[in-house]
C-alpha positions in Angstrom: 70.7 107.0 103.7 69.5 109.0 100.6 71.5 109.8 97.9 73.5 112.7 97.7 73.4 115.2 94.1 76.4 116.5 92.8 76.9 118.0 89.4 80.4 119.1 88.2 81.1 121.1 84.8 83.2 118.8 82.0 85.4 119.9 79.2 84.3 116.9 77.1 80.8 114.8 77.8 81.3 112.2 75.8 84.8 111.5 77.2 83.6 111.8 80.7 80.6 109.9 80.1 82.4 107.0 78.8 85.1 107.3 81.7 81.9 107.2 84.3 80.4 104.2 82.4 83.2 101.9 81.4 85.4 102.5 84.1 83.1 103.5 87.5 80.3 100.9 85.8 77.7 104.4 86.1 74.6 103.7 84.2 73.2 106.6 82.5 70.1 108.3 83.4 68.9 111.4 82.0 70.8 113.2 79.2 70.6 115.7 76.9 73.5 117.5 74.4 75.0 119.8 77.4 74.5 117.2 80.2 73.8 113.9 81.5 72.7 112.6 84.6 75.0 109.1 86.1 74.1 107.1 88.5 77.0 106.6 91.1 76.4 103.6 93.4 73.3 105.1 94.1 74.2 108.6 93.8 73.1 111.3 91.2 76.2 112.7 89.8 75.7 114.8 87.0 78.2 116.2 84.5 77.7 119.9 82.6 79.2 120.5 79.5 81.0 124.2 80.6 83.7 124.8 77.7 87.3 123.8 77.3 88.6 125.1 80.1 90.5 123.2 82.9 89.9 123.3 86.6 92.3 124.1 89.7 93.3 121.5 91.7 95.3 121.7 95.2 97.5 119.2 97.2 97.1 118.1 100.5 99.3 115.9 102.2 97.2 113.1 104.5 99.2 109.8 105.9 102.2 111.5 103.9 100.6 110.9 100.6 99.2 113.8 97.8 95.9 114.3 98.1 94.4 116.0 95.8 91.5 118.5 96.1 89.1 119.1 95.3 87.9 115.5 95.1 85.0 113.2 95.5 83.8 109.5 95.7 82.0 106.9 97.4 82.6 105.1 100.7 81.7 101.5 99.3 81.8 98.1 101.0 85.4 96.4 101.0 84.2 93.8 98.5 82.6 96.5 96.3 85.9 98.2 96.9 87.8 95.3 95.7 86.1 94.8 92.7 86.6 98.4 91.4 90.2 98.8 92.4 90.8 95.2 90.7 88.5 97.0 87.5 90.8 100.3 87.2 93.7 98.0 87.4 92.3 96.0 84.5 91.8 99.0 82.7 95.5 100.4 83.3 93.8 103.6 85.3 97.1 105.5 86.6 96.1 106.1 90.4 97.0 109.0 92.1 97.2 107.0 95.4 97.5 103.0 94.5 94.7 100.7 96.4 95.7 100.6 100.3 94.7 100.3 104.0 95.6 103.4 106.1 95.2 104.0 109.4 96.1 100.3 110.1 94.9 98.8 113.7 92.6 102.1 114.8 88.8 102.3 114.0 89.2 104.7 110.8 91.3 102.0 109.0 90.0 102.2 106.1 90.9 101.4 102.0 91.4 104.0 100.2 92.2 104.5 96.3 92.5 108.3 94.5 92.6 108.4 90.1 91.7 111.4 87.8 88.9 111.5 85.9 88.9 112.8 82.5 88.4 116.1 83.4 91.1 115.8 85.7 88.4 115.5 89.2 90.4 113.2 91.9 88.3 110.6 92.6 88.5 108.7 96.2 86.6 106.0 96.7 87.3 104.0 100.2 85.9 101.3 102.1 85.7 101.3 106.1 86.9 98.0 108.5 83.9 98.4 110.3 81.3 101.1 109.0 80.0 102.5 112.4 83.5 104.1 112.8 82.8 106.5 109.5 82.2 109.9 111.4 84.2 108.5 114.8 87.3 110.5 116.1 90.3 108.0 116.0 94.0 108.4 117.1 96.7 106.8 115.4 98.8 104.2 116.9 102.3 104.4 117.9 103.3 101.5 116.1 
């Protein structure tokens, strides 16, 4: 798989930066006063310095719990997950959506944790059961 780009505008780099690094455990890459360049488990995400305005954000409800939008994260491996979630925790990060396991007993169950970044970006980062089922239809059980 190659790594995907995504750069987002900021209201405050050094705040974000710091967020990205001491939370997310990002190391930096390239950098300059308006920017800098984080690597993501892999993945260039890249942060703008645009002004001090804030950004819309939207609510949608999924397994009867607020998802924000927009947001963005990183599907990681359940151990990988573990650590992180157990990090934020350390850290006293307020999630959004608490560390769980949705879609319990289908092939999307899946762990799935939401915060806010500085900048107020939801974050989700998830972990599959069973990777193969990423991009699979599922149906939800009765039970």
């Amino acid at each position: 798989m190659r790594p995907f780009h995504l750069a987002l505008p900021t209201n405050n780099l050094d705040k974000t930066k710091a967020f990205y690094v001491e939370y997310l455990g990002c190391k930096v890459g390239r950098s300059a006063d308006t920017w800098v360049d984080l690597d993501l488990f892999g993945h260039q995400l890249v942060f703008h310095y645009c002004g001090p305005d804030k950004y819309p954000a939207y609510i949608n409800p999924v397994d009867e719990k607020p998802v924000q939008l927009p947001h963005f994260g990183v599907v990681l491996t359940l151990e990988d997950f573990d650590e992180l979630a157990g990090r934020l925790k350390e850290k006293s990060v307020e999630f959004i959506i608490e560390p769980y396991t949705r879609f319990k007993g289908t092939n999307g169950e899946q762990s799935t944790m939401f915060f806010l970044d500085p900048n107020g970006y939801a974050c989700e980062f998830k972990a599959f059961k069973d990777d193969a089922y990423l991009f699979e239809p599922f149906e939800l059980s009765n039970s």
